[in-house]
N, C-alpha and C positions, 0 to 999 in steps of 0.2 A: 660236695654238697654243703661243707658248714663256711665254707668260704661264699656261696652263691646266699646262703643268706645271715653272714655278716654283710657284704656287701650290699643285701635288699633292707636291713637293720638299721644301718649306717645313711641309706640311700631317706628311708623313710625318718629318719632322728631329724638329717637333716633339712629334708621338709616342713618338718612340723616346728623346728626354730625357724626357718624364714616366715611359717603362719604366725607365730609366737611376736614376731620384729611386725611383721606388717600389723597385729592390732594391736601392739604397741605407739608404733605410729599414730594410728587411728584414733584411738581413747587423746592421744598428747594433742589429735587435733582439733579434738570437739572439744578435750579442757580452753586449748586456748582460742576455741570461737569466742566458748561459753565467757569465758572472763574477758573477753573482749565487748560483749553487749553487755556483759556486768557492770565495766568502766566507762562505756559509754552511757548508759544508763544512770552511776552516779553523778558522771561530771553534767550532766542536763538537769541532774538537780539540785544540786551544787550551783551551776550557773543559775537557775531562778529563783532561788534563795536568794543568792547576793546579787542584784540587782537597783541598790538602793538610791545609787544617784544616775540612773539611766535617762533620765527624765530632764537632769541637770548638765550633762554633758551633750547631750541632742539639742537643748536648748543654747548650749555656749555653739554647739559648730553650726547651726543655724544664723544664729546673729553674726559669727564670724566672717560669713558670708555676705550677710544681710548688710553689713556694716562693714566697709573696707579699713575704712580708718583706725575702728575700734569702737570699741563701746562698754559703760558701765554699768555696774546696777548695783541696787543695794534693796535687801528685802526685810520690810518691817513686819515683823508680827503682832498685831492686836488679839485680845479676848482675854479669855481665863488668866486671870494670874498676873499678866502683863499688862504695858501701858491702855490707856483708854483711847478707843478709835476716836481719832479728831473728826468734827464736824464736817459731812459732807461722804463718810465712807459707807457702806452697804449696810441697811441695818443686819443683823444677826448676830452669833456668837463668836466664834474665833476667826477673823479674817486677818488674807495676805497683803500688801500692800507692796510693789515694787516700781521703783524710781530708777527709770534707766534713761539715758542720754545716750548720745555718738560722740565718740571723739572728734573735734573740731578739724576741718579739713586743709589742705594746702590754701584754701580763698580767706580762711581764718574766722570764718563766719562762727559763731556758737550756736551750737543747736541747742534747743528747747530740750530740757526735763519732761520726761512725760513719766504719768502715774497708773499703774493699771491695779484694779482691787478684783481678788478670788478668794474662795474659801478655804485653798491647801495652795502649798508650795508650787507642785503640779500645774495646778488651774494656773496660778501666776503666771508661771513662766512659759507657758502654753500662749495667755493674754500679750504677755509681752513680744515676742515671737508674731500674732499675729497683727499685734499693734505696729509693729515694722512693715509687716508684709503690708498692710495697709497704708502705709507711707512711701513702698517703695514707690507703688501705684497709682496714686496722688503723683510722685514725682514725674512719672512716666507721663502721666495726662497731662500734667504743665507745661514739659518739655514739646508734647507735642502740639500744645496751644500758641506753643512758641515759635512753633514751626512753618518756614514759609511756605512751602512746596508742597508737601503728602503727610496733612495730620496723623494719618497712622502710621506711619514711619518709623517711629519711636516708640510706639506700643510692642 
């Protein structure tokens, strides 16, 4: 008899170690959901934090595009503090100013300076970006005015 329950003793211990392992398991897996949405949670705000030239890299592969050859800019700031907007620019207080060109192509033609005026960085280079798209468009319509056969063709 004290063998039948050593053996039910022994039989029941080690039951209740495999319960003991299995919600160990269990707790280890909800830790590591739980610090899985934790980390993802930080890194999303982490990433909107730092976000500060999203605006100027969307604009560079835009015209990258926009512009085979290449293309420059250079952005002047007026207002507070700094030089006086020259004649001809948006009245108000702090404005963007940007001069951007294409780089000149294999026909060697130069292309025109063109100038777009916003109130932030942003606005600029938003203007200039559409200030292309509107050139690409024009080009497309000339081509097709150019065109003997099917003016839409080239649209």
């Amino acid at each position: 008899m004290l063998a039948a329950t050593r053996s039910g003793a022994s039989a029941a211990s080690r039951s209740l170690a495999v319960v003991a392992q299995l919600e160990l398991v269990l707790v280890g897996a909800v830790l590591l959901v739980l610090a899985g949405l934790l980390l993802a949670r930080e890194v999303k705000r982490w990433r909107t934090r730092h976000r500060p030239h999203s605006h100027e890299v969307r604009a560079r592969a835009v015209m990258g595009e926009l512009c085979p050859n290449g293309w420059q800019a250079q952005l002047t700031l007026y207002g507070s503090g700094s030089a006086a907007a020259p004649p001809g620019s948006p009245q108000g207080g702090e404005v963007v100013a940007v001069d951007w060109s294409e780089l000149p192509g294999d026909d060697g033609e130069l292309p025109p300076t063109r100038r777009v005026w916003a109130p932030t960085i942003t606005d600029a280079l938003a203007a200039m970006v559409a200030d292309r798209r509107t050139d690409e468009v024009l080009e497309r319509i000339e081509r097709s005015a150019g065109a003997d056969d099917d003016p839409w063709a080239a649209l």
